[in-house]
C-alpha positions in Angstrom: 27.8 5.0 -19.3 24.1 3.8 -19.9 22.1 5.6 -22.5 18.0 4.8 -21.8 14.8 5.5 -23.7 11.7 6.2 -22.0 9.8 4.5 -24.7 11.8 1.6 -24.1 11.4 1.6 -20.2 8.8 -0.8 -18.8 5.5 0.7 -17.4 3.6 -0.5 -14.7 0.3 0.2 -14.2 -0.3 0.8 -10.5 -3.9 1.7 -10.2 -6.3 3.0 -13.5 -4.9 6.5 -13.1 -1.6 5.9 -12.5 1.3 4.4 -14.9 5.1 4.2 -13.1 8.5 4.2 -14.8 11.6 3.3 -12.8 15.2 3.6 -13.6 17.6 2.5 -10.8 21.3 3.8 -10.7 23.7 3.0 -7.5 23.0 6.1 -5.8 19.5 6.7 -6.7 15.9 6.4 -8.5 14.1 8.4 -11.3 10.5 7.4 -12.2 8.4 9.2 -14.9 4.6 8.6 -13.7 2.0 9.4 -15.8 -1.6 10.3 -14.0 -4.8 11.0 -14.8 -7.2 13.8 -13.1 -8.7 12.6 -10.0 -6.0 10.6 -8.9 -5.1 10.8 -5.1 -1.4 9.6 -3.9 -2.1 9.1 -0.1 0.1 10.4 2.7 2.9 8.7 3.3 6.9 8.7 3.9 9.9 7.3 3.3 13.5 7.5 4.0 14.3 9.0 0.3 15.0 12.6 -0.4 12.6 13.4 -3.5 12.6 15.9 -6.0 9.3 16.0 -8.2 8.9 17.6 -11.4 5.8 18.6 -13.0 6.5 18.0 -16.7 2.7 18.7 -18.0 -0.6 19.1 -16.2 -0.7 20.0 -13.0 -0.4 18.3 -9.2 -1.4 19.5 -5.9 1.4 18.2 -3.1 0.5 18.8 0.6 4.3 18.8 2.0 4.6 18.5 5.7 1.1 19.9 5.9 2.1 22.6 3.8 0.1 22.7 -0.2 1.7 23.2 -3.4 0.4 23.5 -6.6 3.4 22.8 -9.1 2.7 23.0 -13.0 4.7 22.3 -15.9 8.5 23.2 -15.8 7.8 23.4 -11.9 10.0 21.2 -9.0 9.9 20.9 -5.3 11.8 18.8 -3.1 10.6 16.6 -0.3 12.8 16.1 2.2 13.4 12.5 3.9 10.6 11.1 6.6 8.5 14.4 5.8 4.6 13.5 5.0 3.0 14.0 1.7 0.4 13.4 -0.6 -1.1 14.4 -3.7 -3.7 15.0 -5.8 -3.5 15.3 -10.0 -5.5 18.8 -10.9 -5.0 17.6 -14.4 -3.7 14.4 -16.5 -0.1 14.8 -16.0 3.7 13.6 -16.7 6.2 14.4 -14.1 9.2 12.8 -12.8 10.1 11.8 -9.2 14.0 11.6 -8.3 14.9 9.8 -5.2 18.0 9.3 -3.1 19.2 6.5 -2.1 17.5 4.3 -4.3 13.4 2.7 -4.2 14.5 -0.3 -3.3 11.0 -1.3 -2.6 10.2 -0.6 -6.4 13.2 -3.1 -8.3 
């Protein structure tokens, strides 16, 4: 068993909107990402299934051309190799789950 403390998990700062946490486990990822209004994640994909969860603020996801507004307390799932982006309505927290591991992120 591994116990870990947010506070004590290292953040990088991807962009000056955007701030990532990542915890790897065998069989997958959790990040907690803290964004700013105005920020814009890009479309892209990957080979991960995603779950994101909206902790505080609010986030605009377009899923497989498909948008979704999710606030706090709110999750959707993003299946693998499906397109998405998003957009931060307002500064947010949420945290991203993905399985099999971000490799690309150790």
């Amino acid at each position: 068993m591994e116990i870990y403390r947010w506070s004590d998990v290292e953040k990088r700062k991807l962009d000056p909107f955007t701030t990532r946490q990542a915890i790897h486990g065998e069989s997958m990822t959790i990040a907690r990402f803290e964004v700013r209004k105005g920020s814009i994640l890009a479309e892209h994909s990957h080979h991960n299934e995603q779950f994101s969860t909206v902790q505080s603020g609010a986030i605009r996801f377009v899923i497989g051309g498909e948008p979704v507004t999710l606030r706090a307390g709110e999750s959707v799932r993003i299946p693998p190799h499906v397109p998405h982006s998003a957009e931060v309505l307002e500064d947010a927290v949420a945290i991203d789950t993905f399985s099999p591991p971000r490799d690309d992120w150790k």
